[in-house]
C-alpha positions as CSV (number, residue, x, y, z in Angstrom):
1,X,216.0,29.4,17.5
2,X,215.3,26.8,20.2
3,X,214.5,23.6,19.6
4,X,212.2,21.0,21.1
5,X,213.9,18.5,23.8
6,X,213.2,15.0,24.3
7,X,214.7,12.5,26.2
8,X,214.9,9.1,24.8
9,X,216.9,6.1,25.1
10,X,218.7,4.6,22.0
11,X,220.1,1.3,21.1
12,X,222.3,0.8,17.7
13,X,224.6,-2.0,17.0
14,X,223.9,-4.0,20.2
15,X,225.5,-1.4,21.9
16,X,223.1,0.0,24.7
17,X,223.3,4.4,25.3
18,X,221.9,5.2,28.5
19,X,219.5,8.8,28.3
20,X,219.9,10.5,25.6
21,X,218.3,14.5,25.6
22,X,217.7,15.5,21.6
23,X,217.1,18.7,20.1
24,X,216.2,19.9,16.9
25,X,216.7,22.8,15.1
26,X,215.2,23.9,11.7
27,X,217.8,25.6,9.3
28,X,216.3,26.4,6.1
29,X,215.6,23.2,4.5
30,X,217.9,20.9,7.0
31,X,217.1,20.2,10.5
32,X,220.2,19.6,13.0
33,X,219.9,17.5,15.3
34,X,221.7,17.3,18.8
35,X,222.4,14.7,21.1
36,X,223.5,15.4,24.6
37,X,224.9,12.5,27.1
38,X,223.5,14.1,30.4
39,X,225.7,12.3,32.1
40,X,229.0,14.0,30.6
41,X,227.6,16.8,28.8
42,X,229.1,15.2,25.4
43,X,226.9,16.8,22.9
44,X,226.9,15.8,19.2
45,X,225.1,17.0,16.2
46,X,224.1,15.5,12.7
47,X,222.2,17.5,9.8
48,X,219.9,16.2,7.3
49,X,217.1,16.9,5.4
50,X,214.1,18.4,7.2
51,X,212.0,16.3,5.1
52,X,213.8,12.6,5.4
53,X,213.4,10.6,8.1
54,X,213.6,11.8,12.0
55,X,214.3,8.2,13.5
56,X,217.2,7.5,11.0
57,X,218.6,11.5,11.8
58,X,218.2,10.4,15.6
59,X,220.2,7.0,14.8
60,X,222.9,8.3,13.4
61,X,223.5,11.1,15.9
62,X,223.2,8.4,18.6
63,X,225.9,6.6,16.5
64,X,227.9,9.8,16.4
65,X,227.5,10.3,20.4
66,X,228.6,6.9,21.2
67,X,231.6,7.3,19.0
68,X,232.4,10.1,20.7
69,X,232.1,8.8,24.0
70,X,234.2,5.7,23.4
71,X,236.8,7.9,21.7
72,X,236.9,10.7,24.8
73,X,237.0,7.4,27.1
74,X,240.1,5.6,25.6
75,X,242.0,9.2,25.7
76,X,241.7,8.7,29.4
């Protein structure tokens, strides 16, 4: 199944993420959510209820991406 892509920009913590491509997936009663840095390809992906919330699902994979980005960075 593909998903629908949007690019956004986030902003959690004070902590500023440049552009941010999402994509969303329905599985079941979940939808997965992916974020993509398209800057290092660094994608990420949260799952939640396909029901909850799809701002708080695209916060906390934001929060997930720039985890992942500042752990990948301090490797180097």
């Amino acid at each position: 199944m593909v998903g629908n892509r949007a690019p956004g920009k986030g902003q959690t913590a004070g902590n500023s993420v440049g552009e941010v491509l999402f994509e969303f997936q329905r599985v079941g009663s979940y939808l997965k959510v992916m974020a993509i840095d398209p800057v290092t390809a660094t994608e990420v992906s949260v799952v939640g209820p396909a029901t909850g919330s799809l701002e708080l699902l695209k916060r906390t994979a934001i929060s997930k991406l720039q985890f992942v980005l500042k752990r990948d960075a301090a490797k180097r």
